[in-house]
N, C-alpha and C positions, 0 to 999 in steps of 0.2 A: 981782807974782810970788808974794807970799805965798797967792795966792786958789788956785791952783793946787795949790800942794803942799798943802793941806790936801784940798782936793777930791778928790786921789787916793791920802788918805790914807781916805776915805769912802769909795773903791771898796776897798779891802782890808778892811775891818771884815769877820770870822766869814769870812775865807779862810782861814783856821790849822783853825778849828773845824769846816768841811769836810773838809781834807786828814787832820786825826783822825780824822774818820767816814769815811774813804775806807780809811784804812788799818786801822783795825778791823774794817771787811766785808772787804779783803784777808785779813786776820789771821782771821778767821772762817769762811770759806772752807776753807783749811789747815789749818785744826783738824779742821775735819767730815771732809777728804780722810785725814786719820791715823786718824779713828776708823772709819772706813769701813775703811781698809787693814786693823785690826787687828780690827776683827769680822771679814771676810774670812780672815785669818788663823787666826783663833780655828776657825773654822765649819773651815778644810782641814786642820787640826790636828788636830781634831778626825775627823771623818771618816779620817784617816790610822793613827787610832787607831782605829778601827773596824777597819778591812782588816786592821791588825796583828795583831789579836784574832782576827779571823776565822780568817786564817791559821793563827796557834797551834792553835788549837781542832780544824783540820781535819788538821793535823799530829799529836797530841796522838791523835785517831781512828787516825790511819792507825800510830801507834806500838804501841797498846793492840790494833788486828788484827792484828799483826806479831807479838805477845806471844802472842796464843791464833790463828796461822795457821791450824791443824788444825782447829778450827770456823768457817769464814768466815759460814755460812748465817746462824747467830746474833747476828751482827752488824749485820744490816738494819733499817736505822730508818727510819722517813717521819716529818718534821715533828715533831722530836722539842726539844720548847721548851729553849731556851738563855739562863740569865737573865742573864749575862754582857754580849749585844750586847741594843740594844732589839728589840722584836719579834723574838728570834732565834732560827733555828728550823735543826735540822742533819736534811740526810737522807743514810744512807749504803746504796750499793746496792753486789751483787755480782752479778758474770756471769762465771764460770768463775774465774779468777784475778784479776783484775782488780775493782778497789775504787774508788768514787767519792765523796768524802765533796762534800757540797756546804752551804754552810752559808751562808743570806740574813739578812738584819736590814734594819732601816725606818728610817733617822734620822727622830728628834722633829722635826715640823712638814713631813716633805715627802711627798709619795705614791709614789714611785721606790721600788722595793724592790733592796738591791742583794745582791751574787753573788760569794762565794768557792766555787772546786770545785779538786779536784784528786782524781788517779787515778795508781794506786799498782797494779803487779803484784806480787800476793803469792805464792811461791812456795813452796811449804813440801814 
Protein backbone atom coordinates (compact mmCIF):
# COMPACT_ATOMS: atom_id res chain seq x y z
CA UNK A 1 0.00 0.00 0.00
CA UNK A 2 2.68 2.36 0.62
CA UNK A 3 3.84 2.17 -3.25
CA UNK A 4 0.65 3.65 -4.19
CA UNK A 5 0.20 6.75 -2.14
CA UNK A 6 3.52 7.77 -2.97
CA UNK A 7 3.07 7.23 -6.72
CA UNK A 8 0.09 9.52 -6.73
CA UNK A 9 1.80 11.84 -4.81
CA UNK A 10 4.20 11.89 -8.23
CA UNK A 11 1.23 12.74 -10.26
CA UNK A 12 0.44 15.91 -8.22
CA UNK A 13 4.06 17.44 -8.21
CA UNK A 14 3.66 21.34 -10.09
CA UNK A 15 -0.39 20.96 -10.05
CA UNK A 16 -0.42 23.95 -7.59
CA UNK A 17 2.17 25.78 -10.04
CA UNK A 18 -0.30 25.29 -12.92
CA UNK A 19 -3.26 26.32 -11.28
CA UNK A 20 -0.97 29.75 -10.37
CA UNK A 21 -0.29 30.21 -13.91
CA UNK A 22 -3.89 29.66 -14.78
CA UNK A 23 -5.13 32.06 -12.60
CA UNK A 24 -2.77 34.78 -13.41
CA UNK A 25 -3.55 34.72 -17.35
CA UNK A 26 -7.34 34.72 -15.84
CA UNK A 27 -5.99 37.66 -13.62
CA UNK A 28 -4.38 39.13 -16.71
CA UNK A 29 -7.02 38.99 -18.88
CA UNK A 30 -9.32 41.49 -16.63
CA UNK A 31 -6.82 43.68 -16.24
CA UNK A 32 -6.35 44.29 -20.12
CA UNK A 33 -10.55 44.25 -20.20
CA UNK A 34 -10.46 47.48 -17.49
CA UNK A 35 -7.72 49.14 -19.42
CA UNK A 36 -9.33 48.80 -22.58
CA UNK A 37 -12.87 50.01 -20.99
CA UNK A 38 -11.08 53.15 -19.52
CA UNK A 39 -9.09 54.14 -22.78
CA UNK A 40 -12.58 53.71 -24.43
CA UNK A 41 -13.80 55.97 -21.96
CA UNK A 42 -11.03 58.33 -21.89
CA UNK A 43 -11.43 58.70 -26.04
CA UNK A 44 -15.81 59.28 -25.44
CA UNK A 45 -14.94 61.78 -22.73
CA UNK A 46 -13.19 63.14 -24.66
CA UNK A 47 -14.88 63.66 -27.77
CA UNK A 48 -17.86 64.75 -25.55
CA UNK A 49 -15.77 67.49 -24.79
CA UNK A 50 -15.40 68.30 -28.08
CA UNK A 51 -19.35 68.78 -29.11
CA UNK A 52 -19.45 70.67 -25.71
CA UNK A 53 -17.11 73.26 -27.12
CA UNK A 54 -18.57 73.24 -30.30
CA UNK A 55 -21.80 73.99 -29.16
CA UNK A 56 -20.72 76.95 -26.92
CA UNK A 57 -18.70 78.33 -29.70
CA UNK A 58 -21.67 78.26 -32.17
CA UNK A 59 -24.01 79.61 -29.39
CA UNK A 60 -21.52 82.33 -28.43
CA UNK A 61 -21.78 83.33 -32.56
CA UNK A 62 -25.35 83.28 -32.68
CA UNK A 63 -25.28 85.76 -29.34
CA UNK A 64 -22.69 88.36 -30.60
CA UNK A 65 -25.26 88.58 -34.11
CA UNK A 66 -28.01 89.05 -31.77
CA UNK A 67 -25.87 91.95 -30.25
CA UNK A 68 -25.14 93.78 -33.66
CA UNK A 69 -28.84 92.30 -35.56
CA UNK A 70 -28.83 95.37 -37.79
CA UNK A 71 -25.73 94.37 -39.70
CA UNK A 72 -26.25 90.56 -40.26
CA UNK A 73 -24.26 90.91 -43.87
CA UNK A 74 -20.95 91.35 -41.85
CA UNK A 75 -21.14 88.59 -40.12
CA UNK A 76 -20.29 85.93 -42.70
CA UNK A 77 -17.39 83.93 -42.38
CA UNK A 78 -16.13 80.74 -44.32
CA UNK A 79 -13.56 78.58 -42.53
CA UNK A 80 -12.58 80.90 -40.26
CA UNK A 81 -9.72 78.89 -37.91
CA UNK A 82 -10.81 78.20 -34.23
CA UNK A 83 -7.95 77.29 -32.03
CA UNK A 84 -10.07 76.05 -29.17
CA UNK A 85 -11.20 72.68 -31.08
CA UNK A 86 -8.27 70.74 -33.14
CA UNK A 87 -8.50 71.45 -36.67
CA UNK A 88 -11.31 73.89 -35.89
CA UNK A 89 -12.65 75.83 -38.33
CA UNK A 90 -16.55 78.04 -37.88
CA UNK A 91 -18.33 79.13 -40.98
CA UNK A 92 -21.27 81.46 -40.50
CA UNK A 93 -23.74 82.20 -43.36
CA UNK A 94 -26.89 84.47 -43.75
CA UNK A 95 -29.86 84.26 -46.05
CA UNK A 96 -32.39 86.91 -45.25
CA UNK A 97 -33.01 86.46 -41.50
CA UNK A 98 -31.89 83.48 -40.94
CA UNK A 99 -28.14 82.59 -39.51
CA UNK A 100 -26.17 79.27 -39.58
CA UNK A 101 -23.30 79.02 -37.67
CA UNK A 102 -21.56 75.59 -38.41
CA UNK A 103 -18.50 74.80 -36.79
CA UNK A 104 -16.23 71.19 -37.82
CA UNK A 105 -13.03 70.05 -35.98
CA UNK A 106 -10.76 66.70 -36.74
CA UNK A 107 -10.07 64.54 -33.44
CA UNK A 108 -6.08 63.80 -33.30
CA UNK A 109 -5.29 60.49 -35.02
CA UNK A 110 -8.77 59.81 -36.99
CA UNK A 111 -9.89 61.19 -40.66
CA UNK A 112 -13.78 61.90 -39.78
CA UNK A 113 -14.32 65.42 -39.69
CA UNK A 114 -17.03 66.08 -37.34
CA UNK A 115 -20.19 68.71 -37.30
CA UNK A 116 -21.76 71.24 -35.15
CA UNK A 117 -24.46 73.59 -37.07
CA UNK A 118 -27.28 75.38 -35.76
CA UNK A 119 -29.69 78.09 -37.25
CA UNK A 120 -31.08 80.86 -35.48
CA UNK A 121 -33.89 83.49 -36.99
CA UNK A 122 -32.72 86.90 -36.29
CA UNK A 123 -35.22 89.36 -36.23
CA UNK A 124 -34.38 92.76 -35.65
Amino acid sequence: MPMRHEHSLDKQRGIVLLEGMIAILIFSFGILGIVGLQAASIRHTTDAKYRVDASFLANQSIGMIWADRTNLASHVVTNEVISSLPNGKRTITVAGTQVTVTITWQVPGESVVRSYSTIAQING
